[in-house]
C-alpha positions in Angstrom: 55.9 154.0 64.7 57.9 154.4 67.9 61.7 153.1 68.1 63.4 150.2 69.7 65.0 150.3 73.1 67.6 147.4 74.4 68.6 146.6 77.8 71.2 145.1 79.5 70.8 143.7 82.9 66.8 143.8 83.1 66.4 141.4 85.6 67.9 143.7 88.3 66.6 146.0 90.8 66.8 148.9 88.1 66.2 146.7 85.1 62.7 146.1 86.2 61.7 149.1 86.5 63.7 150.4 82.7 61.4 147.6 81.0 58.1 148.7 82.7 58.2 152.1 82.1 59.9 151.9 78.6 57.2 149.7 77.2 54.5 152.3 79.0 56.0 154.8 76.8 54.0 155.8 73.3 57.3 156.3 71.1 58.8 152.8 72.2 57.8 150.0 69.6 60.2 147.1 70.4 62.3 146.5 73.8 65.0 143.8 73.2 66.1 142.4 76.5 69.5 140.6 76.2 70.3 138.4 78.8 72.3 135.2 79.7 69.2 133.1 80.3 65.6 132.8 79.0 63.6 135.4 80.9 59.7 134.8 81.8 58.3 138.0 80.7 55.3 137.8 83.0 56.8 136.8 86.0 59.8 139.4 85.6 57.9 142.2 84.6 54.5 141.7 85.5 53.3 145.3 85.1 55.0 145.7 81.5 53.6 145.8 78.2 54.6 142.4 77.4 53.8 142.5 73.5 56.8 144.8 73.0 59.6 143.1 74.7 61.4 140.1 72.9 64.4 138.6 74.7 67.4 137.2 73.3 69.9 135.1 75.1 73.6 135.5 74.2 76.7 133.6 75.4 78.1 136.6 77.2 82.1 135.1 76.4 80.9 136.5 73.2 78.2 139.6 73.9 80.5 142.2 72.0 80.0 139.7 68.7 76.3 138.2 69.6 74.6 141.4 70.7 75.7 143.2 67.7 73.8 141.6 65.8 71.0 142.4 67.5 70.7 145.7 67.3 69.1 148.6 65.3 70.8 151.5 64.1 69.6 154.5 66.0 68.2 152.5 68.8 68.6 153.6 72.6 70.5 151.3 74.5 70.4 150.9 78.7 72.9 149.0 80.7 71.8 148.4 84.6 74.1 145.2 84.7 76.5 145.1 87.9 76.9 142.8 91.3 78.8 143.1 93.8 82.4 141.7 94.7 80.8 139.0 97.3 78.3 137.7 94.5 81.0 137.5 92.1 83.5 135.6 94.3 86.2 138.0 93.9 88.1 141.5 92.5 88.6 140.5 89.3 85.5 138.3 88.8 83.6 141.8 89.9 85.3 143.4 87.3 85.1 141.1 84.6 81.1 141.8 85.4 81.0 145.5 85.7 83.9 146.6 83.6 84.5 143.4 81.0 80.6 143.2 80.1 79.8 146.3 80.3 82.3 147.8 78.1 82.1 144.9 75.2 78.0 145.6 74.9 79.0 149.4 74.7 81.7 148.3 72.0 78.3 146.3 70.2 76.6 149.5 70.2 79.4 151.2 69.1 79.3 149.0 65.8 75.7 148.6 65.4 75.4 152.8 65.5 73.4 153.0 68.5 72.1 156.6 69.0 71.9 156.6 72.6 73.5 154.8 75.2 72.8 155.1 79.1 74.5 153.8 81.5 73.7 153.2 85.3 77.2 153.6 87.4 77.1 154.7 90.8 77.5 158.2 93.4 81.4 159.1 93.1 82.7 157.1 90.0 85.9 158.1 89.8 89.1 156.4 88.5 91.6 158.1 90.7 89.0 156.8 93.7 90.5 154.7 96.5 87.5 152.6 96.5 88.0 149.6 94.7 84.3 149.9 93.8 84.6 153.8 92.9 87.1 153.2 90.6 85.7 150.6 88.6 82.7 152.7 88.1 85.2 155.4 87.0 86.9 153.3 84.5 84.0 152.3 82.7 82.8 155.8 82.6 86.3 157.0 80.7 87.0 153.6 79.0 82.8 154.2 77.1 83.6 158.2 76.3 87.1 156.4 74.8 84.5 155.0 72.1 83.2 158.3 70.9 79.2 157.1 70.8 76.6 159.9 69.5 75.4 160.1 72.8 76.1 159.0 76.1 74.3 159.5 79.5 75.6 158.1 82.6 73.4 157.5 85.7 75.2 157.8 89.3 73.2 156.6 91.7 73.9 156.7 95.6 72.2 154.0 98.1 69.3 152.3 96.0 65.7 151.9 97.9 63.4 149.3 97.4 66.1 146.8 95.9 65.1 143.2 96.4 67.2 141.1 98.8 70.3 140.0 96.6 72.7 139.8 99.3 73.7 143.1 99.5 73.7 143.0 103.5 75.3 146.3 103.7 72.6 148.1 102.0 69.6 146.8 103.1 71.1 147.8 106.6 72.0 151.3 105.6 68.7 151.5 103.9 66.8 150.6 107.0 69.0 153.1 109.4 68.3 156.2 106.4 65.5 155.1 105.5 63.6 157.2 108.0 65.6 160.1 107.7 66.3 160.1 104.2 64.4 163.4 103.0 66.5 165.6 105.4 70.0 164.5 103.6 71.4 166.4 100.7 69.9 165.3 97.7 73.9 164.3 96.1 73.9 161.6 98.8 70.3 160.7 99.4 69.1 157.3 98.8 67.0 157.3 95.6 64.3 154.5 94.8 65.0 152.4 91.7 61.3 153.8 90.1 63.2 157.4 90.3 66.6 156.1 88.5 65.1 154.8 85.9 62.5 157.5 85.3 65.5 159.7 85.1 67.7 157.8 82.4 64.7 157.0 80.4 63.7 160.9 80.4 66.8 162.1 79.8 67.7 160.0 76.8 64.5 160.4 75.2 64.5 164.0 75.8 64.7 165.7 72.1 66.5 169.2 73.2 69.6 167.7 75.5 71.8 166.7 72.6 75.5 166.8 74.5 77.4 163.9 73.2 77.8 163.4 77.3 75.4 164.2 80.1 76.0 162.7 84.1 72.8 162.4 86.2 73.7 162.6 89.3 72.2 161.4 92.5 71.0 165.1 93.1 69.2 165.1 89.7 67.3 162.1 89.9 65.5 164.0 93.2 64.6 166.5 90.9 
């Protein structure tokens, strides 16, 4: 009997792909999805293995408390949640989001004894960056190895391809102008589909012989 996986944040551009592939995988039994809303499994994931995944919708002014609950000792846990400051109306609204949310779910896993917990951030998290956005991502990163989990992986993605259109103007335009010339950049900067970010975090935390308590994929690994 395979193990349970949870993730946070399956509905986006990453998510999607996390759920499909997870619930492909021999060795995982359960996927618990927790989420603000009811999800439509068939409609959000329409190439998943639908009989695994069971969704449970939390009041996320209390996820630390709610998701606890939820979840099995030992599990792996993924967190692709995030938006951008524009969708979230503000600084501190984006942070709430990517840092508030983010770090009360890791807090839940903390708790519950989650074995694993991976972590999608982005290219040049940093919390000494000037980038507002940078050093969020940075925080995160150092306010989650603050919690001393088993094992943490943290994913740092540069410019995402195939991402539906969720208003992220900027990088549907840089996507379109690199796009064409995107397998003669570096592979630390080049843009990486979401299929390849979340083949990379699930590999990586399922992989039996990498036992560091803290491995970063970066943007060059994923290309690997």
């Amino acid at each position: 009997m395979g193990g349970t996986a949870i993730v946070l944040g399956a509905t986006g551009a990453v998510g999607k792909q996390l759920v499909t592939q997870l619930s492909q995988r021999d060795d995982v039994a359960s996927i618990i999805l927790i989420s603000r809303r009811s999800l439509d499994l068939l409609l959000d994931f329409p190439d998943a293995i639908t009989s695994k995944i069971n969704n449970h919708v939390v009041d996320f002014e209390q996820l630390e408390q709610q998701a606890e609950r939820l979840l099995p000792a030992h599990s792996v846990a993924f967190v692709t949640l995030g938006t951008t400051q524009k969708r979230a109306g503000s600084k501190t609204a984006f942070r709430q989001i990517d840092h508030g949310l983010v770090l009360a779910f890791a807090r839940a896993c903390k708790s519950a004894e989650v074995g694993r917990l991976c972590v999608v951030t982005a290219h040049g998290a940093d919390s000494r960056a000037v980038s507002f956005y940078s050093r969020v991502k940075g925080e995160i990163e150092s306010d989650i190895q603050a919690l001393g989990l088993p094992r943490v992986i943290f994913a740092r993605p540069s410019l995402l391809l195939d991402r539906p259109d969720d208003g992220r103007l900027a990088e549907k335009v840089a996507e379109g102008l690199l796009g064409p010339v995107a397998s003669f950049l570096p592979r630390s900067v080049r843009p990486v589909s979401t299929q390849r970010v979340a083949a990379a975090m699930i590999d990586m935390a399922y992989d039996t012989e990498h036992t560091d308590a803290l491995t970063v994929l970066s943007n060059a690994d994923m290309h690997q």
